[in-house]
C-alpha positions as a Markdown table, in Angstrom:
| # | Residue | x | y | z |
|---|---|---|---|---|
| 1 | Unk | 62.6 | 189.2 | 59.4 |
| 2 | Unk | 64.2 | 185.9 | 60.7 |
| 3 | Unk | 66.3 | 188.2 | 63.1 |
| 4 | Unk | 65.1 | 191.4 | 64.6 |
| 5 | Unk | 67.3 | 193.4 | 67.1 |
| 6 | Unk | 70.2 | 191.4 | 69.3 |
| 7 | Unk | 69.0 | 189.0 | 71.5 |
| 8 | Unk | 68.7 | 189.6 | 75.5 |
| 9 | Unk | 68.5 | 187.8 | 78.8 |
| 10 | Unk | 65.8 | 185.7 | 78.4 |
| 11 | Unk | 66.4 | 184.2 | 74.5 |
| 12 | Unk | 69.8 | 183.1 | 75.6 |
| 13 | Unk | 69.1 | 181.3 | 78.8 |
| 14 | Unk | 66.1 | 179.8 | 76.6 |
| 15 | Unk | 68.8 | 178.5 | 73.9 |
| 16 | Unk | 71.2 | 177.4 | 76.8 |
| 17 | Unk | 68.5 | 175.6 | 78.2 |
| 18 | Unk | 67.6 | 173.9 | 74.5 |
| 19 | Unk | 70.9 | 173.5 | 74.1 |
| 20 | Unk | 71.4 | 171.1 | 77.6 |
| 21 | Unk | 68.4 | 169.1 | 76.7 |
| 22 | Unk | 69.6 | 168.3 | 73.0 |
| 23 | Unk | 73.0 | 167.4 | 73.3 |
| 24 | Unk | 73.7 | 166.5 | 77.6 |
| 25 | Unk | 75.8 | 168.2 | 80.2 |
| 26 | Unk | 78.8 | 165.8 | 79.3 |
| 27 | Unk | 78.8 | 167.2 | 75.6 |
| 28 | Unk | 78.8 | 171.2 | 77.1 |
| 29 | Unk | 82.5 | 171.1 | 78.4 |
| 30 | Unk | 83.8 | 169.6 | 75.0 |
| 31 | Unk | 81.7 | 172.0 | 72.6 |
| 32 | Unk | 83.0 | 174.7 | 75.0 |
| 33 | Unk | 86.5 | 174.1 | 74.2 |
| 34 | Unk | 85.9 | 173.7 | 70.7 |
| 35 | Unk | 84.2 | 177.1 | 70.7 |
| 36 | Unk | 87.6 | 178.4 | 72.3 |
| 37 | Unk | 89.9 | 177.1 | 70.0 |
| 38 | Unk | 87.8 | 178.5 | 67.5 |
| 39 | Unk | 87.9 | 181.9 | 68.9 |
| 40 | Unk | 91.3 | 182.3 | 69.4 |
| 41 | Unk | 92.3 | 181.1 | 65.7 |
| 42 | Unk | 90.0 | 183.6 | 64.2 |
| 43 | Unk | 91.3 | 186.3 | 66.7 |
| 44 | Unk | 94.8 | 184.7 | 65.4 |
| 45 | Unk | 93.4 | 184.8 | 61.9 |
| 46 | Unk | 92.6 | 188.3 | 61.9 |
| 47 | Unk | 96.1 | 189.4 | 63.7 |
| 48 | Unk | 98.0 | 187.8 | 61.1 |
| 49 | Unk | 95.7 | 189.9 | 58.3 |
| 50 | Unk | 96.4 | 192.7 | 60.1 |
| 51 | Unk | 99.8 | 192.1 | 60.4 |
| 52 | Unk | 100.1 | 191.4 | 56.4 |
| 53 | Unk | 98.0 | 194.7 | 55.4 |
| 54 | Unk | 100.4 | 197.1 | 57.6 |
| 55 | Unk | 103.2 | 195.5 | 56.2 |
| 56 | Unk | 102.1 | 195.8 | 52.8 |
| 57 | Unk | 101.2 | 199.4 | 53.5 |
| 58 | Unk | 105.0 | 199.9 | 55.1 |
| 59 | Unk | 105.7 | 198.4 | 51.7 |
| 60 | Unk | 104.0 | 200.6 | 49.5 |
| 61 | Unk | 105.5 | 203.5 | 51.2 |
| 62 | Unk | 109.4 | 201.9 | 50.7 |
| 63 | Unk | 108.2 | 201.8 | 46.5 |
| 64 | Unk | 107.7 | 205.2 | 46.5 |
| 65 | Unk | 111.3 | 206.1 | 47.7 |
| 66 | Unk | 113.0 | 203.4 | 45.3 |
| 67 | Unk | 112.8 | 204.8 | 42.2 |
| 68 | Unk | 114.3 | 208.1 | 44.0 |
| 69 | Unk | 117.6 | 206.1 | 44.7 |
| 70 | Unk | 117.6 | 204.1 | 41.2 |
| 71 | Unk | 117.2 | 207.7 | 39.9 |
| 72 | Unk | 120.0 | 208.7 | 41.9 |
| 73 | Unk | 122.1 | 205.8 | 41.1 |
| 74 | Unk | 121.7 | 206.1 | 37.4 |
| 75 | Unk | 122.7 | 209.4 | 37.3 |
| 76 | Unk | 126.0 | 209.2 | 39.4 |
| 77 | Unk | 126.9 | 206.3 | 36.8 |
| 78 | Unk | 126.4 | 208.9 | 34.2 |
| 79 | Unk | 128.1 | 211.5 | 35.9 |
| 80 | Unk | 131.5 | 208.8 | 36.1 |
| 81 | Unk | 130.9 | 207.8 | 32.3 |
| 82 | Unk | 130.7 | 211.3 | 31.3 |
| 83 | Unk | 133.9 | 212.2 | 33.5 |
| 84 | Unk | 135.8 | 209.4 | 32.0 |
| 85 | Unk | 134.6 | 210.3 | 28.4 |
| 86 | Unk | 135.8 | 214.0 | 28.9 |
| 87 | Unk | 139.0 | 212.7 | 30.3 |
């Protein structure tokens, strides 16, 4: 119950206004920045997860056609060894 639906015009020029009085118009400009900074790391944050989760899926996909070629690798070594052993 401490927060019921998103807030609209009024409540945020009300907390803009609470916010002027408590800390001063020449604190605004440097919080400000320090909101932006932490914007763009988190959207920075949440590229790089993204980045890491595709990857990982790219990987997943590249495991599943490895054992194919080890397969395939193990058996043309057997093929050789049971040429050489028939020679």
């Amino acid at each position: 119950m401490l927060f019921i639906g998103p807030l609209g015009g009024w409540e945020i020029i009300v907390i803009l206004v609470i916010v002027l009085i408590i800390f001063g118009p020449s604190k605004l400009p440097q919080m400000g920045q320090a909101l932006g900074k932490a914007i763009r790391e988190f959207k920075k944050a949440g590229k790089e997860l993204r980045s890491d989760v595709t990857s990982l899926d790219d990987d997943d996909d590249d495991e599943d056609v490895t054992p194919k070629k080890s397969t395939t690798a193990k058996n043309s070594q057997d093929d050789k060894s049971n040429k050489k052993s028939q020679s």
